[in-house]
C-alpha positions as CSV (number, residue, x, y, z in Angstrom):
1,X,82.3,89.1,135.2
2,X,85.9,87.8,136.2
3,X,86.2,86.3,139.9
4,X,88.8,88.0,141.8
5,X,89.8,85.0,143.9
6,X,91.1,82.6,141.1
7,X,93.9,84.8,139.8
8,X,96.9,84.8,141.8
9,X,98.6,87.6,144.1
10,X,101.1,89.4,142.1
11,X,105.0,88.8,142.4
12,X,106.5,90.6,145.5
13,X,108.7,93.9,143.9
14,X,112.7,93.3,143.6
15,X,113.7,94.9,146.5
16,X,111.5,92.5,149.1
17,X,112.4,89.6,147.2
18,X,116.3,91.1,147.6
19,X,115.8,91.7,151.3
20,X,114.6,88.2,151.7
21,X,117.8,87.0,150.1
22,X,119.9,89.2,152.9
23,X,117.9,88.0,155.8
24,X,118.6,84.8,155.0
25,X,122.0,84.6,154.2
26,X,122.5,86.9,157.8
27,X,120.6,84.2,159.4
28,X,123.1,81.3,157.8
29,X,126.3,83.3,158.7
30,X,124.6,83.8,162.3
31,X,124.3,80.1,162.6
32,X,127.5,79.4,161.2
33,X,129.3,82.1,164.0
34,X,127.1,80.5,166.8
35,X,127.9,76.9,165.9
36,X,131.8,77.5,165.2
37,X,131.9,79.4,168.7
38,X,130.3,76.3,170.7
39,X,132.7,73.6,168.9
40,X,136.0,76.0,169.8
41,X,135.1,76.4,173.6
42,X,134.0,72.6,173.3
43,X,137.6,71.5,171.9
44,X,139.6,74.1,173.8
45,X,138.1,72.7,177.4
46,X,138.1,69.3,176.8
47,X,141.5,69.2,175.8
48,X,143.8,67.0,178.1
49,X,146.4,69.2,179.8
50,X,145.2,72.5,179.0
51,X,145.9,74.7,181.7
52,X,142.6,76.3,183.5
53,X,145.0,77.2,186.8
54,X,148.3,78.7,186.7
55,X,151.2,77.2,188.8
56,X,151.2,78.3,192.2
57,X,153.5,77.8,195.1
58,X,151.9,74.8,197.5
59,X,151.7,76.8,200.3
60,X,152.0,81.0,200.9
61,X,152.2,82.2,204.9
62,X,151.1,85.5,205.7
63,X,153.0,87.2,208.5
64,X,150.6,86.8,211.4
65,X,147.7,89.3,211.7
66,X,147.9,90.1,208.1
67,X,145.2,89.2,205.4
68,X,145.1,89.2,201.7
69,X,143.3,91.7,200.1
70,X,144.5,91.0,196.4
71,X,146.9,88.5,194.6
72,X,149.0,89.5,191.8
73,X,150.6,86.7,189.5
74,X,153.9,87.0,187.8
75,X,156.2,84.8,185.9
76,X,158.7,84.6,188.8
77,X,156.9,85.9,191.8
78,X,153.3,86.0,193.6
79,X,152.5,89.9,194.8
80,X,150.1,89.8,197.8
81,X,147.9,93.4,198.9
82,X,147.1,93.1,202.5
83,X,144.4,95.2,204.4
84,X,146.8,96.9,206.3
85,X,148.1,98.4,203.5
86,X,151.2,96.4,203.0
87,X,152.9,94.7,199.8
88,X,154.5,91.3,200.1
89,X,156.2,90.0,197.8
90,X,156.7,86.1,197.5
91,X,159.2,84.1,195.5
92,X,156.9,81.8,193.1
93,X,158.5,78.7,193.0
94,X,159.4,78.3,196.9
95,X,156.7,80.3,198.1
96,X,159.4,82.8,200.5
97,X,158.8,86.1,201.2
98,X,161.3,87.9,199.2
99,X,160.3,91.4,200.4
100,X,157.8,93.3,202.6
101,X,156.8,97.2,201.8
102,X,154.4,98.9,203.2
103,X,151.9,101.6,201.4
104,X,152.0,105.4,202.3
């Protein structure tokens, strides 16, 4: 009478063994992606003078009674929304109102 617990399990079949082989290579390449996206944002922030803010004028007045309601940047002007419908358009640089229109 042969004991059944002293001979060992048989091999898996090829195609778990190959599946094992996938897993693990998706896992490395996972890792890989994860790490290589946490060192760029590490060395693109911590670089001196990069520019998190764009260049804005120091100061922008409203015509009184107005309010923003949404800023548009340009390369040569700042476009202000106001909540009474209005569009003002400032020069970037000096911060002058260049033109005023107002929305139908």
């Amino acid at each position: 009478m042969t004991d059944t617990q002293d001979t060992p399990p048989p091999p898996p079949p090829p195609e778990v063994r190959y599946l094992k082989v996938l897993v693990t290579l998706l896992t490395a390449v996972l890792i890989v992606g994860m790490v290589s996206i946490v060192v760029l944002m590490f060395l693109r922030l911590s670089t001196p003078g990069a520019r998190i803010a764009p260049d804005l004028p120091a100061e922008l007045t409203l015509p009184e009674g107005t309010n923003a309601a949404a800023v548009t940047l340009a390369p040569d002007w700042v476009l202000v929304l106001t909540d009474a419908d209005e569009v003002l358009v400032f020069d970037r640089s000096s911060g002058a109102l260049l033109q005023r229109m107002a929305l139908r």
